[in-house]
Backbone as CSV, one residue per row, in Angstrom:
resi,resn,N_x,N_y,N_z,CA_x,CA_y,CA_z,C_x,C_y,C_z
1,UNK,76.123,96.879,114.330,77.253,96.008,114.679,77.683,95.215,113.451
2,UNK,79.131,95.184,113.466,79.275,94.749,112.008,78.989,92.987,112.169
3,UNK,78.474,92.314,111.081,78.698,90.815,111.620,79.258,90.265,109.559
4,UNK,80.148,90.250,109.533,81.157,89.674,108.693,80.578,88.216,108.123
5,UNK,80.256,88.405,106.644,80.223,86.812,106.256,81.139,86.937,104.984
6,UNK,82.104,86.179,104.874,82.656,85.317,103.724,82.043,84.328,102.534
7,UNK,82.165,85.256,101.718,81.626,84.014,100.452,82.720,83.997,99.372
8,UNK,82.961,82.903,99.169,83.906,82.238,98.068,83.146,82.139,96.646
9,UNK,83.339,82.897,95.731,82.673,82.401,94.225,83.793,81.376,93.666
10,UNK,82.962,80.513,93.152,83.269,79.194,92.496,82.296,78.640,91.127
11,UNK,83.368,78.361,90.260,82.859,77.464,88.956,83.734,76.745,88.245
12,UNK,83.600,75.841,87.675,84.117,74.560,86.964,84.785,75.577,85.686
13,UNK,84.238,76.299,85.313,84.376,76.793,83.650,85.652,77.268,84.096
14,UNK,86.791,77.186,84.415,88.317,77.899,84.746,88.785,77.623,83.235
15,UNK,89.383,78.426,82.268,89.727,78.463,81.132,90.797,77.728,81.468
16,UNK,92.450,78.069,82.048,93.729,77.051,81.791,93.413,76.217,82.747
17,UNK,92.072,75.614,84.024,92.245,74.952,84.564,90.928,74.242,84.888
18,UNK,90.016,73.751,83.697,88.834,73.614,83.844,88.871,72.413,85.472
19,UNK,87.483,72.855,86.175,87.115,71.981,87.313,87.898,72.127,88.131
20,UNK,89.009,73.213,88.665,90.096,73.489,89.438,89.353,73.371,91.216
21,UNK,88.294,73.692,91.314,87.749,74.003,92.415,87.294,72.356,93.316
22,UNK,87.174,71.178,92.159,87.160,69.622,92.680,88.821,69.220,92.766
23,UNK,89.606,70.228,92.255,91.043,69.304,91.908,91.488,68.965,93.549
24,UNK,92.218,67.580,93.206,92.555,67.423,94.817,93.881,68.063,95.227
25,UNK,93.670,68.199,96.479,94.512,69.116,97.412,94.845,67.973,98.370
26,UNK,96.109,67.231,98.517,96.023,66.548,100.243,95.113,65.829,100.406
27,UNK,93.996,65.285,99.439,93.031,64.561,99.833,91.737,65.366,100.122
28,UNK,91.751,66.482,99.641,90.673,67.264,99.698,90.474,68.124,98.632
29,UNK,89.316,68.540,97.730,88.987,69.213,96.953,89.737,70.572,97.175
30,UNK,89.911,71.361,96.034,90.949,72.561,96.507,89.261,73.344,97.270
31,UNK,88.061,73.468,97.055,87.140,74.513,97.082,87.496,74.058,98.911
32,UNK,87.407,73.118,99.231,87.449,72.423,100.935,88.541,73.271,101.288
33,UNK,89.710,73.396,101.073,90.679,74.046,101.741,91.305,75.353,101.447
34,UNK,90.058,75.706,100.807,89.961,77.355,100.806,89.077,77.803,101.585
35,UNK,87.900,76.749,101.882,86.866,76.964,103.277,87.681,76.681,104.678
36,UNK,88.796,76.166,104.715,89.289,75.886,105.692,90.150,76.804,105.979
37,UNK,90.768,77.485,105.398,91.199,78.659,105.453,90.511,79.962,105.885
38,UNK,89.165,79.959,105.246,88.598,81.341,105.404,87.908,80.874,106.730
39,UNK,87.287,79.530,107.130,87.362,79.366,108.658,88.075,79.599,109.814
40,UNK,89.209,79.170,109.512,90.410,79.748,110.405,90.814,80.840,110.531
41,UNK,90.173,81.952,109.833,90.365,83.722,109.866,89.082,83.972,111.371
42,UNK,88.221,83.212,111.413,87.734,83.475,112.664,86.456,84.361,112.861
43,UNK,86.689,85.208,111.648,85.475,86.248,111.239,84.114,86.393,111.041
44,UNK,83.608,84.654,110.590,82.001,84.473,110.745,81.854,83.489,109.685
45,UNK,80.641,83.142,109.528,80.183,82.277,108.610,80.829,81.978,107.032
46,UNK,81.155,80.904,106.894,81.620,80.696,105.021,80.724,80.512,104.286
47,UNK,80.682,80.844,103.146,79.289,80.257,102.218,80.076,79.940,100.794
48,UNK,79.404,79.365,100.192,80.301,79.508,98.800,79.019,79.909,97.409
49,UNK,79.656,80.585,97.003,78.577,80.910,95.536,78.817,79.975,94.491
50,UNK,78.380,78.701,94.080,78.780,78.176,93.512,77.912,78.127,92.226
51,UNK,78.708,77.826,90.923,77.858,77.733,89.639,77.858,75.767,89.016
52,UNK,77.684,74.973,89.671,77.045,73.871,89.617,77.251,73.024,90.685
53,UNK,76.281,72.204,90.654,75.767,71.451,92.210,76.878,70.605,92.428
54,UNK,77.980,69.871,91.771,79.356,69.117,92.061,79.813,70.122,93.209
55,UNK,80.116,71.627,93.121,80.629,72.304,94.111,79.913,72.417,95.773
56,UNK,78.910,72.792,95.329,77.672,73.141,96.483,77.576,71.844,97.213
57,UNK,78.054,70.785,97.023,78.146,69.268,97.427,79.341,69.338,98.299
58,UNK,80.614,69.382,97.930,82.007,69.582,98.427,81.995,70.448,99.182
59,UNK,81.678,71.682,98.784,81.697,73.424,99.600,80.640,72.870,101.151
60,UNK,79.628,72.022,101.149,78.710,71.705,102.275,79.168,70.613,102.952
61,UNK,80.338,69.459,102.323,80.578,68.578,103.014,81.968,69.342,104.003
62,UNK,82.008,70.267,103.731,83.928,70.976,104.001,82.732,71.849,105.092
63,UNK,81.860,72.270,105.296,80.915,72.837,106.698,80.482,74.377,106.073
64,UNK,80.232,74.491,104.567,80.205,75.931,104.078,78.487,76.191,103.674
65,UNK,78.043,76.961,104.205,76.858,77.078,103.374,77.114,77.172,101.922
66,UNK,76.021,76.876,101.085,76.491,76.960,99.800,75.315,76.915,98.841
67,UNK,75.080,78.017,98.063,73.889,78.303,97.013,74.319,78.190,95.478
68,UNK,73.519,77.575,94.491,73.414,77.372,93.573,73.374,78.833,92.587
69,UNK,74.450,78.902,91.618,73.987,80.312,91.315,74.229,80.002,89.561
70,UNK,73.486,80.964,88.798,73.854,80.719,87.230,75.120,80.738,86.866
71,UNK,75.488,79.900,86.633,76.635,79.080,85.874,77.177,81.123,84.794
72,UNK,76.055,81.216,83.977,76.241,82.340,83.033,76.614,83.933,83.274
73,UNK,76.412,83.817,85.085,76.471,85.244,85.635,78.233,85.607,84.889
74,UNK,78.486,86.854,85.049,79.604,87.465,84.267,80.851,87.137,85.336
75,UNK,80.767,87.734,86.495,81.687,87.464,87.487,81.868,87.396,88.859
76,UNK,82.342,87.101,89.705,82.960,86.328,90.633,81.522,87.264,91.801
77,UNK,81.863,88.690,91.572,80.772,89.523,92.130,79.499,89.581,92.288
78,UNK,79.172,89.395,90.632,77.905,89.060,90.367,77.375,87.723,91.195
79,UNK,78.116,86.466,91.244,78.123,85.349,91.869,77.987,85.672,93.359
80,UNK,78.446,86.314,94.096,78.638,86.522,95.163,76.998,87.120,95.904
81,UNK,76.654,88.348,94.743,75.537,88.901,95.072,74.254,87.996,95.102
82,UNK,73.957,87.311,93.953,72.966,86.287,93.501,72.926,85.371,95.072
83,UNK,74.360,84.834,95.347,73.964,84.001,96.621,73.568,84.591,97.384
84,UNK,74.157,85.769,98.352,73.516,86.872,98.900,71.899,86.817,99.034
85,UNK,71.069,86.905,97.938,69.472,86.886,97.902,69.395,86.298,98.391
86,UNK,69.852,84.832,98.364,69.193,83.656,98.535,69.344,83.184,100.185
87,UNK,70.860,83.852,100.416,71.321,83.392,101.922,70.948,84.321,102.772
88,UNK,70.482,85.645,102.718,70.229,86.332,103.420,69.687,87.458,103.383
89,UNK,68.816,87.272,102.734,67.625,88.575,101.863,67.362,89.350,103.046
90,UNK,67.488,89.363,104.045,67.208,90.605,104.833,68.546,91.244,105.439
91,UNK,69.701,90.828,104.793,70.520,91.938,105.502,71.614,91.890,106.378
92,UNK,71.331,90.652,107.383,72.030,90.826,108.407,73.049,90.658,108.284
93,UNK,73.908,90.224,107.729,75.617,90.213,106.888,75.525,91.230,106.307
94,UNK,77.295,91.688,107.217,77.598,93.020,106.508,78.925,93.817,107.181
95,UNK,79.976,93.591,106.925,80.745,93.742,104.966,80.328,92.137,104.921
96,UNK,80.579,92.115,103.182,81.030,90.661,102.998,82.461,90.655,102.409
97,UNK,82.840,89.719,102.603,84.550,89.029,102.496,83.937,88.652,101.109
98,UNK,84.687,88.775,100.255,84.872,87.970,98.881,86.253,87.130,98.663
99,UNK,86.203,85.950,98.887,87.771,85.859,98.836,87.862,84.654,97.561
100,UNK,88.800,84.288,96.993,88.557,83.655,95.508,88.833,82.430,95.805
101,UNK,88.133,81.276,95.071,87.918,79.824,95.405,88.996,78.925,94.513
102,UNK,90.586,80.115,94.789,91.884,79.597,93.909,93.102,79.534,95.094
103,UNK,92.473,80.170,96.257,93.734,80.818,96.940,93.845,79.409,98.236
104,UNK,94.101,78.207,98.335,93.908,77.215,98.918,95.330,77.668,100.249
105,UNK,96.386,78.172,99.961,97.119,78.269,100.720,97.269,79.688,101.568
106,UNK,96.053,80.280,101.424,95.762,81.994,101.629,96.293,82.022,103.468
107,UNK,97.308,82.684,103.815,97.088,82.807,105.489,95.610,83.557,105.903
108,UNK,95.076,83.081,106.853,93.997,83.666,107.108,93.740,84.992,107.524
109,UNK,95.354,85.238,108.584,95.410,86.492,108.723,94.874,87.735,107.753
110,UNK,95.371,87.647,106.140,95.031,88.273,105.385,93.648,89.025,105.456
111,UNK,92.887,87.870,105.701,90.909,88.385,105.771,90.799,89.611,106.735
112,UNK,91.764,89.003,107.606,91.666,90.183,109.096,92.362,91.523,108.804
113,UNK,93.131,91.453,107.922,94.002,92.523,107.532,93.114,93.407,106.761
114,UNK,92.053,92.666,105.833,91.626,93.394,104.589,90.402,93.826,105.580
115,UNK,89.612,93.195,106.288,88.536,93.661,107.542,89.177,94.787,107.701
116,UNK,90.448,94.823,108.408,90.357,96.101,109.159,90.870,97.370,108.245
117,UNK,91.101,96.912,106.782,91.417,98.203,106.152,90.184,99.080,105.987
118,UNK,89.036,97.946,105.928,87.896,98.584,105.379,87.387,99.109,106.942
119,UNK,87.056,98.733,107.811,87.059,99.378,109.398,87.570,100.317,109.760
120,UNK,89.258,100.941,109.040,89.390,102.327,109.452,89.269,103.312,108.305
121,UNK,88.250,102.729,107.943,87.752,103.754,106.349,86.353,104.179,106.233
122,UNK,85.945,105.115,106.807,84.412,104.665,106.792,83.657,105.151,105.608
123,UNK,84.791,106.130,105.123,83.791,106.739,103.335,84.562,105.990,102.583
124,UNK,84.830,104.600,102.571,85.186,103.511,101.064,84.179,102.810,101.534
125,UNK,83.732,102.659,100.238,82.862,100.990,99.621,83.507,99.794,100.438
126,UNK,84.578,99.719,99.365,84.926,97.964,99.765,86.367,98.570,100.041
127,UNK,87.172,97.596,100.632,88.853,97.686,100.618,89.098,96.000,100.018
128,UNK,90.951,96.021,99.887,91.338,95.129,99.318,92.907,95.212,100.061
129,UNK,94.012,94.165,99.331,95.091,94.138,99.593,95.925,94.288,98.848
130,UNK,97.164,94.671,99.085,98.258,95.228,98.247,99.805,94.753,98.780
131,UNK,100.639,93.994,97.881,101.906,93.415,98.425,102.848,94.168,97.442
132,UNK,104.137,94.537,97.870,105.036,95.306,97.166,106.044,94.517,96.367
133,UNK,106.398,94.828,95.537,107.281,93.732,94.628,108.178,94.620,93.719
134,UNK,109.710,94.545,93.710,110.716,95.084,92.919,111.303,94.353,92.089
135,UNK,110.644,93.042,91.853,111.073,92.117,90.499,110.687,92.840,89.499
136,UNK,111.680,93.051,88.627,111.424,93.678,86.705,110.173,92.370,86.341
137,UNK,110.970,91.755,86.459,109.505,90.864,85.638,108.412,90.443,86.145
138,UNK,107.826,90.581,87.223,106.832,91.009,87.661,106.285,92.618,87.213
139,UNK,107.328,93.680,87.272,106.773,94.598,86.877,106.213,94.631,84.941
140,UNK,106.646,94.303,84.625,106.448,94.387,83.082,105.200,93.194,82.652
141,UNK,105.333,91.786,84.134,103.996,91.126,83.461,102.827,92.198,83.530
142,UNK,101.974,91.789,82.368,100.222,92.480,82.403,99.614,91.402,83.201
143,UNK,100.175,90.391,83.665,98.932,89.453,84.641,99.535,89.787,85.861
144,UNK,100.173,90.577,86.175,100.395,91.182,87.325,99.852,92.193,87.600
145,UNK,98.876,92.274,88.161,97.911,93.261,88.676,98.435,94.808,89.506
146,UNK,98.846,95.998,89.149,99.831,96.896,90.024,98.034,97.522,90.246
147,UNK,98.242,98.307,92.154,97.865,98.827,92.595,98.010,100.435,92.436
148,UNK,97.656,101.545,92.121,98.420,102.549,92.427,97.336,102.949,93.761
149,UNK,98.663,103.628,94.781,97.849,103.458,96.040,98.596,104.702,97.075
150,UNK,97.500,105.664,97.286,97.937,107.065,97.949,98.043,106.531,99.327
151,UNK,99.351,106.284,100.511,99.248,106.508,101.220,99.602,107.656,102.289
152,UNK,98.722,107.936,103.455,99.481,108.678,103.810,100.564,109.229,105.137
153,UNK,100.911,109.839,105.033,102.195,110.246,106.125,103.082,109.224,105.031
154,UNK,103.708,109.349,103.822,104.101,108.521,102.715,105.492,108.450,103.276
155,UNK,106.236,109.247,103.909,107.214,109.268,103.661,107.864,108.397,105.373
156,UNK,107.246,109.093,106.603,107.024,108.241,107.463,106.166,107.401,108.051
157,UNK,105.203,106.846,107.423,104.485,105.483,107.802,105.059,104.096,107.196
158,UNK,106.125,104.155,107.435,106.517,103.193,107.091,106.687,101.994,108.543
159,UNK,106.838,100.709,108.169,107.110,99.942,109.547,107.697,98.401,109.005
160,UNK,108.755,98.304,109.812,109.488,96.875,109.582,108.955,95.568,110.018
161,UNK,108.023,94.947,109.370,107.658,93.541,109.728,108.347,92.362,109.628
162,UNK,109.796,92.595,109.622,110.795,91.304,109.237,110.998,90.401,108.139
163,UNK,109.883,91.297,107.275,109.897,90.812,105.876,110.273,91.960,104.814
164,UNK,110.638,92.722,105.168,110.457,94.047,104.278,109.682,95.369,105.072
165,UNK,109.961,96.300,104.812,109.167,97.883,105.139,108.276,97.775,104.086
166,UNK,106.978,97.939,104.968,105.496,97.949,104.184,104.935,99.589,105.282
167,UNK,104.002,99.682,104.275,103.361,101.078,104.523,102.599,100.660,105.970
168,UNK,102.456,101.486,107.247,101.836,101.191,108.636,100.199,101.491,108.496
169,UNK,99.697,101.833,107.432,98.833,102.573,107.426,97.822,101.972,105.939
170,UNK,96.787,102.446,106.206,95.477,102.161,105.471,95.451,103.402,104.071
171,UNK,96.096,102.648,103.187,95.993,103.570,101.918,94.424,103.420,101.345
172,UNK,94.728,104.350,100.410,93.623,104.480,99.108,94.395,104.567,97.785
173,UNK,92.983,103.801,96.893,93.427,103.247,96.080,93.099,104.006,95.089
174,UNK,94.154,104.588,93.720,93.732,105.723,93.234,93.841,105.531,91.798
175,UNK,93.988,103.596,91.372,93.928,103.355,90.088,94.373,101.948,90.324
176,UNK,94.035,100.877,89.443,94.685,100.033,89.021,95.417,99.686,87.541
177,UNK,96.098,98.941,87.552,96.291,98.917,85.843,97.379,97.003,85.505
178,UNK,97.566,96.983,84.638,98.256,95.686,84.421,99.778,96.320,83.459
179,UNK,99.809,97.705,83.113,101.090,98.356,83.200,102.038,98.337,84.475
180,UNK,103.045,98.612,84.062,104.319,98.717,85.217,104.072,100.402,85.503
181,UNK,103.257,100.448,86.885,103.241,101.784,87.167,103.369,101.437,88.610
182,UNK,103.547,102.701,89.452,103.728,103.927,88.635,105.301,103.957,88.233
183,UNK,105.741,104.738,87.771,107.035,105.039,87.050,107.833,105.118,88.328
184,UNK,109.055,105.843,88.086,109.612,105.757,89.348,110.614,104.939,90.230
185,UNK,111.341,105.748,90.790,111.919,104.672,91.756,110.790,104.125,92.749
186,UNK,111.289,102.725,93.425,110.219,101.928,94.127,109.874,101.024,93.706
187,UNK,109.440,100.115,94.894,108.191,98.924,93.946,107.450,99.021,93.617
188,UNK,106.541,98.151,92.955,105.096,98.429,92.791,104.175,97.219,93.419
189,UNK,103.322,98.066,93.830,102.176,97.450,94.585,101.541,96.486,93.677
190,UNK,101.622,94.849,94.224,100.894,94.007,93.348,99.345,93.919,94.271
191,UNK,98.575,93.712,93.209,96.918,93.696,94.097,96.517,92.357,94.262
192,UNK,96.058,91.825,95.310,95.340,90.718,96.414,94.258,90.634,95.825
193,UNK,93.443,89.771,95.429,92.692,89.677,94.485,91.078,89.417,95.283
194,UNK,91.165,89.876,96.242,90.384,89.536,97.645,90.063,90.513,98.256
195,UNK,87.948,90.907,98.276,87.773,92.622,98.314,86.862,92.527,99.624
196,UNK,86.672,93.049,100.934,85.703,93.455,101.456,84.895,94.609,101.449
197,UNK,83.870,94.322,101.260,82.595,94.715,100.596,81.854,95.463,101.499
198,UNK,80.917,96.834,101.737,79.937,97.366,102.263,78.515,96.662,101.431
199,UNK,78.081,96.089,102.072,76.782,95.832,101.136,76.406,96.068,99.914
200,UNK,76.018,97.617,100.335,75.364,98.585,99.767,75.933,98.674,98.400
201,UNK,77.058,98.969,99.005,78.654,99.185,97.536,78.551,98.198,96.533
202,UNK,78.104,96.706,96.968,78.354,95.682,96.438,76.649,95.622,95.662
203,UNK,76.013,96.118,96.218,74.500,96.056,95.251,74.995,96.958,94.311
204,UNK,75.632,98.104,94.510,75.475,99.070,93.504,76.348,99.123,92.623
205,UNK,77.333,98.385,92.589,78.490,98.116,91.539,77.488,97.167,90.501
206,UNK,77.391,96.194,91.070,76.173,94.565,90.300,75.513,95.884,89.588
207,UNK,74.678,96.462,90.042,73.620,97.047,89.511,74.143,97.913,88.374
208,UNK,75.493,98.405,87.890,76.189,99.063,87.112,76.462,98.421,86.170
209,UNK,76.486,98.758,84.318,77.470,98.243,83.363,78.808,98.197,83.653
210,UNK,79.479,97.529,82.895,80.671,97.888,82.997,81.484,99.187,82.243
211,UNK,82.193,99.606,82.860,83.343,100.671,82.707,83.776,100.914,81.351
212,UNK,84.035,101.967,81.148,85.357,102.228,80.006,86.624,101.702,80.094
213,UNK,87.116,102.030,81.539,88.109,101.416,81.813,88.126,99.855,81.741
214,UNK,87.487,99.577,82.966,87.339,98.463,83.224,87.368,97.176,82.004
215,UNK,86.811,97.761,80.656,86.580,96.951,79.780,88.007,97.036,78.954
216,UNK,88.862,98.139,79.087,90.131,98.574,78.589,91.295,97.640,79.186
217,UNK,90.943,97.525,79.968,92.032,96.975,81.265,91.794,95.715,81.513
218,UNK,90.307,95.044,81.659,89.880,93.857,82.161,90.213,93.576,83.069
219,UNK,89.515,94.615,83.921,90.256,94.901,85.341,88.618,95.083,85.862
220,UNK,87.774,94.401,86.678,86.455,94.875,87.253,86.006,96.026,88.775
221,UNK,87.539,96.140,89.511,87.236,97.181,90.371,87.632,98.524,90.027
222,UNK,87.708,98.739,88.028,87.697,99.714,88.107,86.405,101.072,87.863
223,UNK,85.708,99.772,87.998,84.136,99.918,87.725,83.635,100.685,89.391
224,UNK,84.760,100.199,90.053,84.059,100.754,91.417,84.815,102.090,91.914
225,UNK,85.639,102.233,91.485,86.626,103.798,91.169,85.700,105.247,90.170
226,UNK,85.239,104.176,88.639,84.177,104.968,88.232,83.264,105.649,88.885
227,UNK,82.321,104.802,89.701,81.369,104.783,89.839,81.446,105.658,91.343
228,UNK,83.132,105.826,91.189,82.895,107.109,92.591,83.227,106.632,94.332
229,UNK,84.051,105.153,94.072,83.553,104.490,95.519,85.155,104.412,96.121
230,UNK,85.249,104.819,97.075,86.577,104.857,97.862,87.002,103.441,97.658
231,UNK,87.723,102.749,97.687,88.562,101.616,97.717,89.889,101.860,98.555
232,UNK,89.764,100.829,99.746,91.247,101.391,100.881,92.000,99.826,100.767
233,UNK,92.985,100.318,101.176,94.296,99.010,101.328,95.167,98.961,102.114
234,UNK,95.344,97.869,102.481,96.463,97.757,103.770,97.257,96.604,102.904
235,UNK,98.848,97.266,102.884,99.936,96.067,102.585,100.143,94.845,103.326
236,UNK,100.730,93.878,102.291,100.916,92.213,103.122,102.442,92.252,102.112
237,UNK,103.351,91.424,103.197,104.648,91.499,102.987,104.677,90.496,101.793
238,UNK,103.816,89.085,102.284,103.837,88.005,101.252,102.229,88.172,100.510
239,UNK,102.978,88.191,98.948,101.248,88.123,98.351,101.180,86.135,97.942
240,UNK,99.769,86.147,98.275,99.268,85.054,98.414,99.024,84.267,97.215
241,UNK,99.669,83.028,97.074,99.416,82.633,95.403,98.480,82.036,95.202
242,UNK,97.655,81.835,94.057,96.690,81.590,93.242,96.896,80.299,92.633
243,UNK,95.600,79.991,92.225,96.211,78.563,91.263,95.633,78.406,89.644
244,UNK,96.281,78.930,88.730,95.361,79.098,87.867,95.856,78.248,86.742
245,UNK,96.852,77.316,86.846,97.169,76.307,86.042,97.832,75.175,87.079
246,UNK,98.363,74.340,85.806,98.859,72.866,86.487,99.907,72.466,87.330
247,UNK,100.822,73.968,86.773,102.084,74.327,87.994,101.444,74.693,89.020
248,UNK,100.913,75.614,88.952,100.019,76.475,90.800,99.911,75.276,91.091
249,UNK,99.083,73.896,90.741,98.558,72.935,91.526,99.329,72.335,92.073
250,UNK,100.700,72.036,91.548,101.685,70.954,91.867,102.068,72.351,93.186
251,UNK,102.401,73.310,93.170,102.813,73.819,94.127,102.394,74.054,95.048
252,UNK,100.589,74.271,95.534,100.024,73.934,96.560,99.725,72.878,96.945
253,UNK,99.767,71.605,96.087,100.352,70.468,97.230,101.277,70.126,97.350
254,UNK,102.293,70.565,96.804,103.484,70.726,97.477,103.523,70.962,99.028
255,UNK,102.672,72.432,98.626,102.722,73.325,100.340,102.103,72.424,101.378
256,UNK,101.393,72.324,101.075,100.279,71.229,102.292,101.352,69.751,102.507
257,UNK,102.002,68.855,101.089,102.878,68.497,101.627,104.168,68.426,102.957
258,UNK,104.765,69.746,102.879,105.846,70.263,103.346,105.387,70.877,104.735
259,UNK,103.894,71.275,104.801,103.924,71.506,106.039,103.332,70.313,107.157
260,UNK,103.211,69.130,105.867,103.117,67.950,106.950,101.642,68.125,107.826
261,UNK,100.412,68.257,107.093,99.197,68.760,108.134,98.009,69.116,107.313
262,UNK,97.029,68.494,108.065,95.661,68.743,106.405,95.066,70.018,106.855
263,UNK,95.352,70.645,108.291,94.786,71.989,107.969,96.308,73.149,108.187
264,UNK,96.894,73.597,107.591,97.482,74.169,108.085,97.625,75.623,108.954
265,UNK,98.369,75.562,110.009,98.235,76.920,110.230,99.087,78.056,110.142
């Protein structure tokens, strides 16, 4: 039986936004209302992987379990796994939600979306999310993450969610890159930076160097493409913003502003 836990990796060391994870939100640490978010998805327990005890303080006063992990681990994954030992060395969580301790205004729905990509996939590892975008300059940024992503019945699975025609169906993911691909008429799939995990998948990636690619690209799930592991995706009309400087910040409290409400729904 699947039983779903969420863990948020978190650390102070944010290069354009050192300590982003204490910055206030509405009167609350942003790491608090990214737990409040991944609470409100409904799915099971929050934990946070955190790399110093300022977080693991906040992340436990906001109702998150929360483990101490080396500050030095490489990434967000690695972080994720390390808590893992500690929270539940025998197992019983499983997929885990990885969702990033930047996304304070994330709809929760999303978690449920990326759950069930990985639920109607049963030979992928982990799944993730994918939002479509026909801005040129989005396509040409390299910090825009493009998906390339086989779906199928391509031509009719399509379905109108009142935001745009997004694919009805649970793709696979058959590359990433920070080029404007693929070529072509169309948008391109921007990637959700937010992976659910098979366990197993998630020991055995950790347990891997990194990639050729991966180190080419500075891209880390392409380490899990290497290494042979299905990766599935289900589209979201709106991709979810991030906060990785001083504008993102002013704009998620903005949001929490405007919707007038410390948890929003």
């Amino acid at each position: 039986m699947s039983r779903p836990l969420i863990v948020i990796p978190a650390r102070m060391a944010a290069t354009r936004l050192p300590g982003k994870p204490l910055a206030d939100i509405a009167g609350k640490p942003m790491i608090a209302r990214v737990i409040e978010r991944a609470l409100l998805a409904g799915l099971g327990p929050v934990a946070v992987a955190a790399g110093e005890p300022e977080i693991v303080a906040a992340a436990e006063t906001a109702g998150a379990m929360a483990v101490l992990t080396n500050p030095d681990l490489p990434s967000g994954s690695d972080r994720i796994h390390a808590a893992l030992a500690a929270l539940d060395p025998e197992g019983q969580f499983d997929p885990i939600i990885n969702l990033q301790g930047d996304m304070p205004t994330l709809d929760p729905a999303l978690l449920q979306s990326a759950l069930a990509a990985l639920e109607d996939s049963p030979e992928a590892g982990l799944s993730t999310l994918v939002s479509p975008s026909d801005d040129p300059v989005e396509r040409a940024d390299p910090n825009v993450v493009k998906a390339i992503v086989s779906w199928p019945d391509d031509e009719d699975g399509q379905e109108e969610d009142g935001q745009g025609t997004l694919p009805a169906t649970t793709g696979r993911c058959l590359y990433f890159t920070r080029a404007d691909a693929p070529s072509g008429p169309g948008p391109v799939m921007r990637h959700v930076g937010l992976y659910v995990w098979r366990r197993n998948s998630l020991a055995r990636f950790v347990a891997a160097p990194p990639s050729a690619l991966e180190k080419r690209e500075k891209l880390e799930q392409l380490r899990a493409l290497e290494l042979g592991m299905g990766i599935a995706a289900r589209a979201v009309a709106v991709f979810p913003k991030g906060v990785d400087t001083p504008e993102h910040l002013e704009a998620a409290r903005a949001w929490y502003h405007n919707n007038n409400q410390e948890t929003p729904t």
